[in-house]
N, C-alpha and C positions, 0 to 999 in steps of 0.2 A: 756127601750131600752136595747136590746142583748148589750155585747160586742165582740160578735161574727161577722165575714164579711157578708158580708151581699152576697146573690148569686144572683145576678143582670141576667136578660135576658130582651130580645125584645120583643116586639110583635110578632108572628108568620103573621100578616098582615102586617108590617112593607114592604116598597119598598126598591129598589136599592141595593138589596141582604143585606139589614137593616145596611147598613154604616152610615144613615144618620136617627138616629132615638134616642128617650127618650128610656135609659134603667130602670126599676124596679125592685125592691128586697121584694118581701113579709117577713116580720117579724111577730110577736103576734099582735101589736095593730097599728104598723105606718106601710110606706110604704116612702120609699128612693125612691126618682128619681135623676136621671142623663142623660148628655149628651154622648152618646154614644161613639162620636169623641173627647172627654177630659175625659177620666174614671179615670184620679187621680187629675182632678177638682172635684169644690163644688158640694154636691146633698142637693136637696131638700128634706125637711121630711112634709109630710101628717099624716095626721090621714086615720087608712083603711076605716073608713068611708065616708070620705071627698072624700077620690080618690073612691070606690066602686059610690057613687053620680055623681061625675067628668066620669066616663066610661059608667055608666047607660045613661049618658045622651049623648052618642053617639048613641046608640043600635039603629038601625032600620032606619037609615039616609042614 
């Protein structure tokens, strides 16, 4: 893991002018999430893998 910040965004599909939305931070190998509405609350870590599977398997719904 970086010790570096991590640079969190939204989805670009994200509604409600994306107030109400999971933010993400692409690193090398994991992937941070967080609640958008508490950003110096807990985030969770993934593997890129784990979330790239997790997202894949929205695609075409």
């Amino acid at each position: 893991m970086t010790t570096e910040s991590p640079s969190w965004f939204k989805s670009s599909y994200s509604g409600n002018g994306g107030a109400d939305c999971v933010e993400v931070a692409h690193t090398l190998d994991i992937v941070p999430l967080r609640d958008s509405k508490v950003p110096a609350g807990p985030s969770l870590t993934v593997s890129a893998t784990a979330f790239t599977v997790f997202v894949d398997s929205f695609k075409g719904r």
